[in-house]
C-alpha positions in Angstrom: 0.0 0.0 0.0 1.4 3.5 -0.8 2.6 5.7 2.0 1.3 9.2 1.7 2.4 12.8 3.3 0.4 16.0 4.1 2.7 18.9 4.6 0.2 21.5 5.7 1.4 25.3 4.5 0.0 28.0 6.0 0.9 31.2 4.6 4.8 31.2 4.8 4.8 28.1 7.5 4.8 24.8 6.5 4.2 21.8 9.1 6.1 18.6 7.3 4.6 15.0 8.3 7.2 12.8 8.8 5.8 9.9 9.0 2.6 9.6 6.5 -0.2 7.4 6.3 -0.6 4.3 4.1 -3.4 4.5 1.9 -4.8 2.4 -1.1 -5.0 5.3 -3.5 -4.8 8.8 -4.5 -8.2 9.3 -3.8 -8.0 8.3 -0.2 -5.4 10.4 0.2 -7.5 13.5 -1.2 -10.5 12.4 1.5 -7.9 12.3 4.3 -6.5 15.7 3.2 -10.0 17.2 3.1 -11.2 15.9 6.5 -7.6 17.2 8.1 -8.5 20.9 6.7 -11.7 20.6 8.0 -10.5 19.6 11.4 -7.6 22.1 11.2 -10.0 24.5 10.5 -12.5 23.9 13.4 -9.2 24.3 15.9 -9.1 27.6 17.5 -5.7 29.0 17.3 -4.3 32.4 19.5 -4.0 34.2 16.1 -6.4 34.4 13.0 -5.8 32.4 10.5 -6.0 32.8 6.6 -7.7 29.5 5.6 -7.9 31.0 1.7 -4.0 31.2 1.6 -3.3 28.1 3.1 -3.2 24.2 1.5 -2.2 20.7 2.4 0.5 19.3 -0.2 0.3 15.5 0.1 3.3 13.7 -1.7 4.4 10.1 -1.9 7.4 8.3 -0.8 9.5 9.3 -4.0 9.0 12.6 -2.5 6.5 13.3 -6.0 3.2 15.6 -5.4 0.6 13.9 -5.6 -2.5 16.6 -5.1 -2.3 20.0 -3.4 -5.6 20.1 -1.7 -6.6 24.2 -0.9 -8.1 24.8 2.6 -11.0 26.3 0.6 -12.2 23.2 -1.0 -13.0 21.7 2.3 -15.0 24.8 3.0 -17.8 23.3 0.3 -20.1 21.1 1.1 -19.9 17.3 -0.8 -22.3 19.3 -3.8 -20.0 22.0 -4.3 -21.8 24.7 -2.6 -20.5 26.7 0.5 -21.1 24.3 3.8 -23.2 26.2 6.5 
């Protein structure tokens, strides 16, 4: 089973994962990016946060990008429209 990261950037920071998760597919790895921005986002943090500049790059073991998932995407609902 491949072995994906999700290096979450947020504005200029970027919080590597070192140690990945093993998932079947690329797909899987998009659901897993969109329920960590989801979570991420529902975290209160001491300072704002700018959710529209920010993204989760998930790459595989070669290192290779798989998908760069935007925070904004996991702000829609599963139709596409704004979730409430």
């Amino acid at each position: 089973m491949p072995r994906y990261f999700f290096n979450v950037h947020i504005g200029g920071d970027v919080v590597r994962d070192p140690d990945g998760q093993d998932l079947r597919d690329p797909d899987r790895a998009w659901e897993t990016a969109r329920a960590m921005a989801r979570s991420l986002m529902s975290t209160r943090f001491e300072k704002p946060v700018d959710w529209t500049a920010s993204h989760i790059e998930v790459s595989d073991d070669a290192g290779d990008i798989v998908l760069e998932f935007p925070f904004v995407e996991a702000m829609l609902d599963d139709e596409g429209g704004e979730r409430a």
